[in-house]
C-alpha positions in Angstrom: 14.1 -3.0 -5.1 15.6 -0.2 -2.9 16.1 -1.2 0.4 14.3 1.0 3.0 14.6 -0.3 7.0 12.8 1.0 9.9 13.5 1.2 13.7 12.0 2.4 16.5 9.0 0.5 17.6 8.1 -1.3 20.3 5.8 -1.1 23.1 4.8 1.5 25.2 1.4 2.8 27.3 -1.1 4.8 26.3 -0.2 8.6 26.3 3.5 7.6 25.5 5.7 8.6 22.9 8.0 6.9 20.1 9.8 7.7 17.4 10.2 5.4 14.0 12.8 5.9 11.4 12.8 4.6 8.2 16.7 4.4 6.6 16.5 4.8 2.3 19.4 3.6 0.3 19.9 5.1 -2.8 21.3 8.1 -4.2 18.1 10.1 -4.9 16.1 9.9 -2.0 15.7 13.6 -2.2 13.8 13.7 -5.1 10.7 11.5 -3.7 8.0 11.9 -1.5 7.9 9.3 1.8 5.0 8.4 3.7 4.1 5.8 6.6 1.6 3.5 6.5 -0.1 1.4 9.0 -1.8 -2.1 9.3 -3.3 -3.6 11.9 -4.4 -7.2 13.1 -7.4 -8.3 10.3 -7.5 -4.4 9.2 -6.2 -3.0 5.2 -3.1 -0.8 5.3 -4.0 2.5 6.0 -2.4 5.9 5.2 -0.8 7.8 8.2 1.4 10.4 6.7 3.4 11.6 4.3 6.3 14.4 3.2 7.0 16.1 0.4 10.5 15.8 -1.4 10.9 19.5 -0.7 10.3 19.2 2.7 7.7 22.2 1.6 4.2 20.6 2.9 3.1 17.3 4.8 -0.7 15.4 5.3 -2.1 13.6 7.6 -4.8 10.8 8.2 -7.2 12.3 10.4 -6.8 10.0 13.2 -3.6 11.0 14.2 -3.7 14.6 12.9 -1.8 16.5 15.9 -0.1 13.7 17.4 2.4 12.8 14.9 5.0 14.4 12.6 6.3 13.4 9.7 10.2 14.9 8.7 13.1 14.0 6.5 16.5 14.2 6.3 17.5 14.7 3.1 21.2 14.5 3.9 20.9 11.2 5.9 18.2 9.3 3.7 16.1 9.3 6.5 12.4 10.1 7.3 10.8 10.0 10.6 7.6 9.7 12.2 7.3 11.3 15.6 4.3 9.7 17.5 3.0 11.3 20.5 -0.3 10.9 22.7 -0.6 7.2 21.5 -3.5 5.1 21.9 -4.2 1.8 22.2 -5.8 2.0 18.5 -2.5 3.1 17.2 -1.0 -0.5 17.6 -0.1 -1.9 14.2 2.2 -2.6 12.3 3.9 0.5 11.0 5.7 0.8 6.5 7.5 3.8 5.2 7.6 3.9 1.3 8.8 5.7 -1.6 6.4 6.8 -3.9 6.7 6.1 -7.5 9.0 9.5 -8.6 5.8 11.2 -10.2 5.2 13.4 -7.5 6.3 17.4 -8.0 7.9 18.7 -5.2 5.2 19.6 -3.2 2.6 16.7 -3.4 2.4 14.1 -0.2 1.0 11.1 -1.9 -1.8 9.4 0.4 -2.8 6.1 -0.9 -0.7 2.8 -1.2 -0.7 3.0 -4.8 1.2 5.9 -4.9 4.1 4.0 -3.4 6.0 1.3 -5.2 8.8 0.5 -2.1 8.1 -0.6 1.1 10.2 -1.5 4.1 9.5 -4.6 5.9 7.8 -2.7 8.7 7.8 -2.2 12.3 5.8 -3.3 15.5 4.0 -0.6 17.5 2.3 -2.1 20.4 0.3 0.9 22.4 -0.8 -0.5 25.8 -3.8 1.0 28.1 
């Protein structure tokens, strides 16, 4: 298993702002794509977005298409998720993950199989 922790949620209005990182351990972080996932109360884990390990192209979930940004750090084994405009539909619980080292360097994997480590996730609780 390689250990990947995230930070940053917690609760904020609607129309706020928050910003998650997700911390990889490991020496080739660089060399996979990332992507965050979200699950909500009674709801299946959905997609949200996800970043090539070239940094070269990102994709969204149409829902929050133009509110959030995906980026990594290659240097720092990080990847964030910049969340913006939030709703109170955006409340969930939110995963990063690693895909499964198949993907070239400029394919964003989009669906949970495509991802074979998961962090233990974060609360995101978006208030009206």
């Amino acid at each position: 298993q390689v250990p990947l922790v995230e930070s940053g949620g917690g609760l904020v209005q609607a129309g706020g702002s928050l910003r998650l990182s997700c911390v990889v351990s490991g020496r080739t972080f660089s060399r996979y794509a990332m992507g965050w996932f979200r699950q909500a109360p009674g709801k299946e884990r959905e997609f949200v977005a996800a970043i090539a390990w070239t940094n070269a192209n990102t994709y969204y979930a149409d829902s929050v298409k133009g509110r959030f940004t995906i980026s990594r750090d290659n240097a720092k084994n990080t990847v964030y998720l910049e969340m913006s405009s939030l709703k109170p539909e955006d409340t969930a619980v939110y995963y990063c993950a690693r895909d499964r080292g198949f993907s070239t360097g400029y394919e964003t994997p989009h669906t949970p199989y495509d991802y074979s480590a998961w962090g233990q996730g974060t609360q995101v609780t978006v208030s009206s």
